[in-house]
C-alpha positions as CSV (number, residue, x, y, z in Angstrom):
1,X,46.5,-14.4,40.7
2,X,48.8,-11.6,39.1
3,X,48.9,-13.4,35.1
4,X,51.4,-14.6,33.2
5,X,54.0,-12.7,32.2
6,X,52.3,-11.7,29.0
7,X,49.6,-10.3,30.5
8,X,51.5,-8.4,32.8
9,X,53.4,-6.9,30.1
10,X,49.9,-6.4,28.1
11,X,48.6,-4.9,31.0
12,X,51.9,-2.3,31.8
13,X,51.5,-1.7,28.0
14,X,47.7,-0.5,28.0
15,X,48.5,1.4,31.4
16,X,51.5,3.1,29.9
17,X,49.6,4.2,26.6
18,X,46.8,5.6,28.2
19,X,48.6,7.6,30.0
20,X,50.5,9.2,26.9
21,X,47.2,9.1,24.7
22,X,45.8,11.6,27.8
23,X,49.3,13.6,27.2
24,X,48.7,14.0,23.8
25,X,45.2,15.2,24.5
26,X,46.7,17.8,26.9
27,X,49.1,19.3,24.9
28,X,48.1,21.8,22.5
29,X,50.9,21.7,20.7
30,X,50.6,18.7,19.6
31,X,46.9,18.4,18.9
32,X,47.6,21.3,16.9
33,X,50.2,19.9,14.7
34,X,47.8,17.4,14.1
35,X,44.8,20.2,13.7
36,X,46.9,21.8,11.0
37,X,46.8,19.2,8.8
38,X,43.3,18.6,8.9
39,X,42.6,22.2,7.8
40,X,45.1,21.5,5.4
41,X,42.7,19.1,3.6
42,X,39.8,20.8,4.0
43,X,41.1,24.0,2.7
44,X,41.9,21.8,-0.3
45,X,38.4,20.2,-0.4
46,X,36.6,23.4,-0.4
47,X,39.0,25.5,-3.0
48,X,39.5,22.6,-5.5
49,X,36.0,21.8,-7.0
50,X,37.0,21.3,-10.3
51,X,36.2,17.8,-11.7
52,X,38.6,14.5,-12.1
53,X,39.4,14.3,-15.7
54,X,36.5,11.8,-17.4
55,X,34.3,12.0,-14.0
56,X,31.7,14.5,-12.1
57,X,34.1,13.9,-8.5
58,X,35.2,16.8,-7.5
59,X,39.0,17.0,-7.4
60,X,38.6,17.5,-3.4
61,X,37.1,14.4,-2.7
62,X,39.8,12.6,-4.3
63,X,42.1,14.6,-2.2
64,X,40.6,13.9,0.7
65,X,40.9,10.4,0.5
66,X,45.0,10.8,-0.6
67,X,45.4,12.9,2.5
68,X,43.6,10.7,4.9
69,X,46.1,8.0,3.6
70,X,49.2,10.3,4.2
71,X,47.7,11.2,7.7
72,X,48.3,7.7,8.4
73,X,52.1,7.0,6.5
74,X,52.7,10.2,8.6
75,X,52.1,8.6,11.8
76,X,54.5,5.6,11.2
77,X,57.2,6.7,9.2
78,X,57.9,10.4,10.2
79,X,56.0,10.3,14.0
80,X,57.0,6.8,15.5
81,X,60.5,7.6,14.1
82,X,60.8,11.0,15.9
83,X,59.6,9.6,19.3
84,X,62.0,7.0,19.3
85,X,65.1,8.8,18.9
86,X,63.4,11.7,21.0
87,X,63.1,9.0,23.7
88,X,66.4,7.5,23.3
89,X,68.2,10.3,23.5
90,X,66.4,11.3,26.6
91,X,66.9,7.9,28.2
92,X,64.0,6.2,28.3
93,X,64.9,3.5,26.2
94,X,67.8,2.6,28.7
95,X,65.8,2.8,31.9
96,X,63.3,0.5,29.9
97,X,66.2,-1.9,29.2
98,X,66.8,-2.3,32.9
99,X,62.6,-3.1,33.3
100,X,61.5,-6.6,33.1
101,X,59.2,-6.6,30.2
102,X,59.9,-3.1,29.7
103,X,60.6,-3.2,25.6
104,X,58.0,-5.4,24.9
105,X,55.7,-3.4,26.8
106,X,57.3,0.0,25.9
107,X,56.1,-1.2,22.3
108,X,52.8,-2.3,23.6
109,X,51.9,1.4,24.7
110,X,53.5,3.0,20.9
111,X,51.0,0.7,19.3
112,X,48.2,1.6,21.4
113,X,49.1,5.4,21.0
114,X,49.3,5.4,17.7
115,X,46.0,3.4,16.6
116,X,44.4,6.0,19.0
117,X,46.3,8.9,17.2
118,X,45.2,7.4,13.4
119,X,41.7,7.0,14.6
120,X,41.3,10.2,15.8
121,X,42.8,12.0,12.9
122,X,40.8,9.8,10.3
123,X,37.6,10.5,12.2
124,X,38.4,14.0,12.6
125,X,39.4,14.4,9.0
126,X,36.3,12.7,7.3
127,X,33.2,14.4,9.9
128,X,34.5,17.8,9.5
129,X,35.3,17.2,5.6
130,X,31.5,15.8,5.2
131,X,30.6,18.6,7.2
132,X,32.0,21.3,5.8
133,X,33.1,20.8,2.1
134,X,30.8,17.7,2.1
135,X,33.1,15.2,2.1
136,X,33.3,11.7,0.4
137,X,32.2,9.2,3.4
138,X,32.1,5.0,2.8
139,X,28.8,4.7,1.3
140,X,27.9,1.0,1.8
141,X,28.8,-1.5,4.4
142,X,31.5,-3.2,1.9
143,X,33.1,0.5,1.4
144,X,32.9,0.8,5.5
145,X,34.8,-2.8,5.8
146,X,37.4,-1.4,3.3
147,X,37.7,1.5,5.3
148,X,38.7,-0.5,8.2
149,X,41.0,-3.2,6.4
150,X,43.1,-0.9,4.4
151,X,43.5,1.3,8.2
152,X,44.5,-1.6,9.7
153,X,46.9,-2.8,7.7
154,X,47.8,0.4,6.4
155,X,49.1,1.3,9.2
156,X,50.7,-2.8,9.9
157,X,52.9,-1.9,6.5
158,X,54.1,1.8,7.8
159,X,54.7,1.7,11.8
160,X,57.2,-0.9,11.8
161,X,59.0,0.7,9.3
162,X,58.7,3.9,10.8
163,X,60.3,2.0,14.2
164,X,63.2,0.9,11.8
165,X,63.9,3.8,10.8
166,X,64.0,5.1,14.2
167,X,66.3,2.7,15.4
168,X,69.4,4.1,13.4
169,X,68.8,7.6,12.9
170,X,71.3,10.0,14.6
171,X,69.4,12.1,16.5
172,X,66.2,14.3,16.9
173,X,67.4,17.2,14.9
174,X,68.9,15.3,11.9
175,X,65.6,12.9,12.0
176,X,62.8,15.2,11.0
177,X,65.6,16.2,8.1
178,X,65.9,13.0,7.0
179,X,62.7,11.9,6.8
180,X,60.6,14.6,5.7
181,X,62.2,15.1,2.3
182,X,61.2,11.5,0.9
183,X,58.3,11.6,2.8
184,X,56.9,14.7,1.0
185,X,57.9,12.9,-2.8
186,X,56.2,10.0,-1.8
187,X,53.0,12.2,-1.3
188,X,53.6,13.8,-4.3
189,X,54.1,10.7,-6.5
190,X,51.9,8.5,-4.8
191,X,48.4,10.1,-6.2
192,X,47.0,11.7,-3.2
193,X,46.8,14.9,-4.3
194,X,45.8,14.6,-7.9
195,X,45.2,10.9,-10.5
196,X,48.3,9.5,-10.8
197,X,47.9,9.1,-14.1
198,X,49.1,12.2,-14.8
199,X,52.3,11.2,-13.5
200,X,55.1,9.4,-16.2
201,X,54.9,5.7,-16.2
202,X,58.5,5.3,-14.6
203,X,57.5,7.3,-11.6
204,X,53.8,5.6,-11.6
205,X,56.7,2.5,-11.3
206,X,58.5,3.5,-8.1
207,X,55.6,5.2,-6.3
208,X,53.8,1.4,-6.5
209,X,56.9,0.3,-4.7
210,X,56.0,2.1,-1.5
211,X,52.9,1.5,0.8
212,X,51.5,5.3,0.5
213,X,50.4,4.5,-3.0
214,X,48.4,1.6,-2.6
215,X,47.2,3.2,1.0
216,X,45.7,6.3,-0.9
217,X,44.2,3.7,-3.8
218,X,42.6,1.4,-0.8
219,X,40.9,4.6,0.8
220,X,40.0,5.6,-2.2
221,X,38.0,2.8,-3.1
222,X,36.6,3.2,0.3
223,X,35.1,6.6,0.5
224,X,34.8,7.2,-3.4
225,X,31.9,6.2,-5.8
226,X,33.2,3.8,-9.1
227,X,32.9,6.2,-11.3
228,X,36.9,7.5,-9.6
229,X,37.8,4.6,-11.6
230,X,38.3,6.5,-14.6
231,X,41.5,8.5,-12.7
232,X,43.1,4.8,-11.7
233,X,45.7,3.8,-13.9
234,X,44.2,0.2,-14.1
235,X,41.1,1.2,-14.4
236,X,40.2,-1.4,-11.2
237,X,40.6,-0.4,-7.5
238,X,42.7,-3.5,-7.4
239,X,42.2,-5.1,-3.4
240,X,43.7,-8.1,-3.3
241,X,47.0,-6.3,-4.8
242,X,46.5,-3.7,-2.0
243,X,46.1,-6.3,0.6
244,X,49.2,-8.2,-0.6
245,X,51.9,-5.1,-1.1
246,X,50.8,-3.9,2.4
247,X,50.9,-7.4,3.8
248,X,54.6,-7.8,2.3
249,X,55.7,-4.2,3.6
250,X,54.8,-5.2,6.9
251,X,56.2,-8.4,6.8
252,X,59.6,-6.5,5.7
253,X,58.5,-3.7,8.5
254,X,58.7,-6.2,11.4
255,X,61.8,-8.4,9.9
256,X,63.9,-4.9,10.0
257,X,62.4,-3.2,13.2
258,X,62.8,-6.1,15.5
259,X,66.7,-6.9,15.2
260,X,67.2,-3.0,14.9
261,X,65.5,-2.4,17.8
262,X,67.0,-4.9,19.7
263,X,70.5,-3.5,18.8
264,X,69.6,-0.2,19.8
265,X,68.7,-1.0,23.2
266,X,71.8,-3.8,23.9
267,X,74.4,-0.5,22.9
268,X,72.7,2.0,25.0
269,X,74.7,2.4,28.2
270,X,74.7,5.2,30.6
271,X,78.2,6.6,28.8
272,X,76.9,6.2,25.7
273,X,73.9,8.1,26.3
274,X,76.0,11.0,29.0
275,X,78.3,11.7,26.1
276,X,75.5,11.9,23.6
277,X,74.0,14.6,26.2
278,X,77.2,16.2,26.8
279,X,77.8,16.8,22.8
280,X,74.3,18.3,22.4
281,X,74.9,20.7,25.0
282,X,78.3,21.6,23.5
283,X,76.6,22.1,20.3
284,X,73.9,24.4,21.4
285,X,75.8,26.6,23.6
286,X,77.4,28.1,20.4
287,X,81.1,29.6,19.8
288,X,82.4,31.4,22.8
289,X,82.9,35.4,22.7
290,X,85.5,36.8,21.6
């Protein structure tokens, strides 16, 4: 027997991600983009010992456990949204329209690629940082389940908003514009790079809004002895909170992404995409000679 239809899809979506997970292994590029910003951290780790205000932690390790949350809000709000338009603009998303279980397994594979993509930075990041700069690792099996929770839904709360916001941006040059900008305030507001209780209340207000922040404080809690409690605004690492606001961003993430999505694909047409083609190339070929 063949399966049912959702297996078949599950099974075109595993096929289809393993293949771009060993693409992603073979380009250098990209592993290096990747590579850059777990030097990045470590750099930081090493250069930064002094301690958090009212603790012994070394202001790296606190770092460390920011970054390893921005490595993931990376991946779904400024990667998945890149590779979408990338993608639609090179027609893939229309020759997947035309493929019997092709979104659904199209989405299958992103998933899969991008778990495999946060895994491997995460480990990546936290070996080499215990390694070299000695590095805060989970240091009990209730830090190690954290760990994995606040991942996991971490990353539940950010990639379907990241596919959202891939569905209606313009195109692949205007999207890494457009994103980056409040992507980089978040991570500055958001207290992975230093307490955030040196921030003003009013901005300690709309960083909790956003998933990065309660990301970096679930990590945190993860890979950081209590005493980093004395740099937490509350005072508490504050789980269940975590768990809910992630829970409701990716409740919000999947409500967006899917209608979005789906109204993407139903208005891509073969003139729709030829003309965007044809007005890329008209605006890269530059003003004629004089």
């Amino acid at each position: 027997m063949r399966g049912t239809g959702a297996q078949r899809i599950l099974r075109a979506g595993v096929r289809r991600g393993g293949i771009e997970l060993r693409q992603l292994l073979r380009s250098k590029k990209e592993l290096g983009g990747h590579l850059v910003n777990v030097v990045v951290a470590i750099v930081l780790a090493v250069t930064i010992d002094d301690p958090v205000r009212g603790t012994q932690l070394p202001m790296g390790h606190l770092m460390m456990a920011g970054f390893s949350a921005y490595l993931l809000f990376q991946l779904g709000v400024v990667n998945i949204p890149q590779m979408l338009v990338t993608e639609r603009e090179e027609g893939a998303l229309l020759r997947l329209r035309a493929t019997p279980g092709g979104i659904p397994a199209y989405l299958v594979a992103k998933a899969l690629l991008i778990v495999g993509m946060a895994v491997g930075n995460l480990v990546l990041l936290l070996v080499a940082g215990a390694v070299l700069a000695d590095g805060p690792l989970p240091a009990s099996p209730a830090q190690w389940l954290t760990l994995f929770w606040v991942t996991g839904l971490g990353l539940l709360a950010v990639v379907p908003l990241g596919a959202a916001i891939g569905a209606v941006l313009p195109n692949p040059r205007e999207a890494l514009a457009l994103i980056m900008l409040p992507s980089m305030a978040l991570l500055i507001i958001s207290g992975t790079m230093f307490p955030v209780t040196r921030l003003p209340q009013v901005v300690q207000q709309i960083a909790a809004v956003f998933p990065l922040k309660w990301m970096a404080q679930g990590l945190r809690s993860a890979l950081l002895p209590d005493s980093a409690l004395a740099a937490e605004a509350s005072g508490s690492w504050q789980l269940p909170t975590i768990a809910l606001v992630l829970t409701a961003w990716a409740v919000v993430g999947f409500l967006l992404a899917v209608p979005l999505l789906r109204r993407t694909t139903r208005r891509e047409s073969g003139s729709r995409l030829a003309g965007r083609q044809h007005k890329a190339a008209m605006s890269g070929a530059g003003a004629p000679a004089r």
